[in-house]
C-alpha positions as CSV (number, residue, x, y, z in Angstrom):
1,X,102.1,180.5,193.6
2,X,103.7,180.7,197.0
3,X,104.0,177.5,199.4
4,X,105.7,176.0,202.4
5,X,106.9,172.6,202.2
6,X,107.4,170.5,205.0
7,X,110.5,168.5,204.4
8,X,112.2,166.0,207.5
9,X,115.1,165.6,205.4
10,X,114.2,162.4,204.7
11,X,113.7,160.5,200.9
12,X,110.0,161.6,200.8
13,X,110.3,164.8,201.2
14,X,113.0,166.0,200.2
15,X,111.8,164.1,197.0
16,X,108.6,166.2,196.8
17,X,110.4,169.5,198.1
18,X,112.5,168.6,194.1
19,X,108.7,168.1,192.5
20,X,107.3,171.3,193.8
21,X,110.7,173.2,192.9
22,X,108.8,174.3,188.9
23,X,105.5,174.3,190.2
24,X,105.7,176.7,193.3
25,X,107.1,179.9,192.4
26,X,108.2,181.2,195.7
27,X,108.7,178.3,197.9
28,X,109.8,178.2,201.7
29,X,111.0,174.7,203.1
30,X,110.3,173.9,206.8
31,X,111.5,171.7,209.3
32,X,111.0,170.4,212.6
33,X,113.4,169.7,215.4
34,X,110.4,167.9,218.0
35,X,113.9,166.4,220.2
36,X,114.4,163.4,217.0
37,X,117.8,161.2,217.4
38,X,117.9,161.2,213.9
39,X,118.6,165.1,213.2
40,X,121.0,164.4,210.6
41,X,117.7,164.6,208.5
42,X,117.5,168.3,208.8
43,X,120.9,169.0,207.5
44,X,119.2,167.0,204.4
45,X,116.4,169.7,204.7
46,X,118.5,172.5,204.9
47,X,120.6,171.4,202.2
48,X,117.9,171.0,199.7
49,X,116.7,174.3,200.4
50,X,120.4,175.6,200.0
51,X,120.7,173.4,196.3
52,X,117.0,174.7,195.3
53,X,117.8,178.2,196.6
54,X,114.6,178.7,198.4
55,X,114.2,179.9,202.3
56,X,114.5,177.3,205.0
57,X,113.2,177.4,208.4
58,X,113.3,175.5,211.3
59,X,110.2,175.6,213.8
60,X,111.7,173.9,217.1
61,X,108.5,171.7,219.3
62,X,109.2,171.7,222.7
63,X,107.0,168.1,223.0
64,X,109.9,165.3,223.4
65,X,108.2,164.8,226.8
66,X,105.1,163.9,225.0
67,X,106.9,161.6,222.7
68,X,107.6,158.6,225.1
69,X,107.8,155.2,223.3
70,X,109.7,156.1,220.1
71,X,113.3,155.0,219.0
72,X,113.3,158.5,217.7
73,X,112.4,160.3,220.3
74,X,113.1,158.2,223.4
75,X,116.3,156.7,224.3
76,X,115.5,154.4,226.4
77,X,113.8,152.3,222.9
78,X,116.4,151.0,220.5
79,X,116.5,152.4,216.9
80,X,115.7,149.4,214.9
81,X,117.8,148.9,211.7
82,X,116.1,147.1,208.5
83,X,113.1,147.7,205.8
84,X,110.6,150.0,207.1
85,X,107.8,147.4,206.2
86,X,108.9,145.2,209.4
87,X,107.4,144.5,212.2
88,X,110.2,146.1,213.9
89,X,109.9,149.5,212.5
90,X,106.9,150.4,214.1
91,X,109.3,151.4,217.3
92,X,110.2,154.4,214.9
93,X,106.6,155.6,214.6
94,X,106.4,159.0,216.3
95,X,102.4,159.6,217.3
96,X,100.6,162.1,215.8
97,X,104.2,164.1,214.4
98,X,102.4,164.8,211.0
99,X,99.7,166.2,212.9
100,X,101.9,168.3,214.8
101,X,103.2,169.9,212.1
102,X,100.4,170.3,209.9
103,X,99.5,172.6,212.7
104,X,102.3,174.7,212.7
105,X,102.6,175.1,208.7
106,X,99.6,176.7,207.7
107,X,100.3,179.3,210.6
108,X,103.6,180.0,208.4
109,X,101.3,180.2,205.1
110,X,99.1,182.7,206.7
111,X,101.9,185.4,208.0
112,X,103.8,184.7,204.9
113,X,100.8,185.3,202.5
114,X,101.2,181.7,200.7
115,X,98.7,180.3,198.7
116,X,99.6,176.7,199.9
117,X,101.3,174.2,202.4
């Protein structure tokens, strides 16, 4: 099987890009850079492509103007520190990113020939 894997560089994903790593023969990792203050994450991504010695790609979203009201995407908001299970974490909730790049994968699956995202 062929797939993309849409890793942040965060735990998560990086953590399922690992999983996948036996059961997807030829898999591509990809990222997003959608303007995020925390882009250390996709030096994670790109770094567990590099260890699993599979393709990584970056797709860059020119939407940051879009993204007002984040600590991760605005600057005027204040990254909150802590559990993500606070209340105050919800600063850090970026609308609709998933969907964003759940629309962008699957045109990577397609011109790539993969059987999954």
């Amino acid at each position: 099987m062929k797939g993309i894997v849409i890793c942040s560089g965060g735990m998560d994903s990086v953590t399922l890009a690992y999983s996948l790593q036996d059961k997807i023969d030829a898999m591509t990792i990809l990222s997003f850079n959608y303007g995020q203050r925390h882009s250390k994450e996709l030096r994670f991504a790109e770094d567990a492509a590099r260890d699993l010695k599979v393709p990584w790609q970056l797709a860059h979203l020119d939407v940051n103007q879009f993204l007002e009201g984040s600590a991760l995407t605005d600057a005027r908001v204040a990254v909150p520190e802590g559990h993500y299970e606070e209340e105050s974490m919800k600063a850090a909730v970026v609308p609709n990113r998933n969907m964003m790049m759940l629309s962008v994968a699957p045109a990577l699956a397609v011109s790539s020939k993969s059987d999954a995202v």
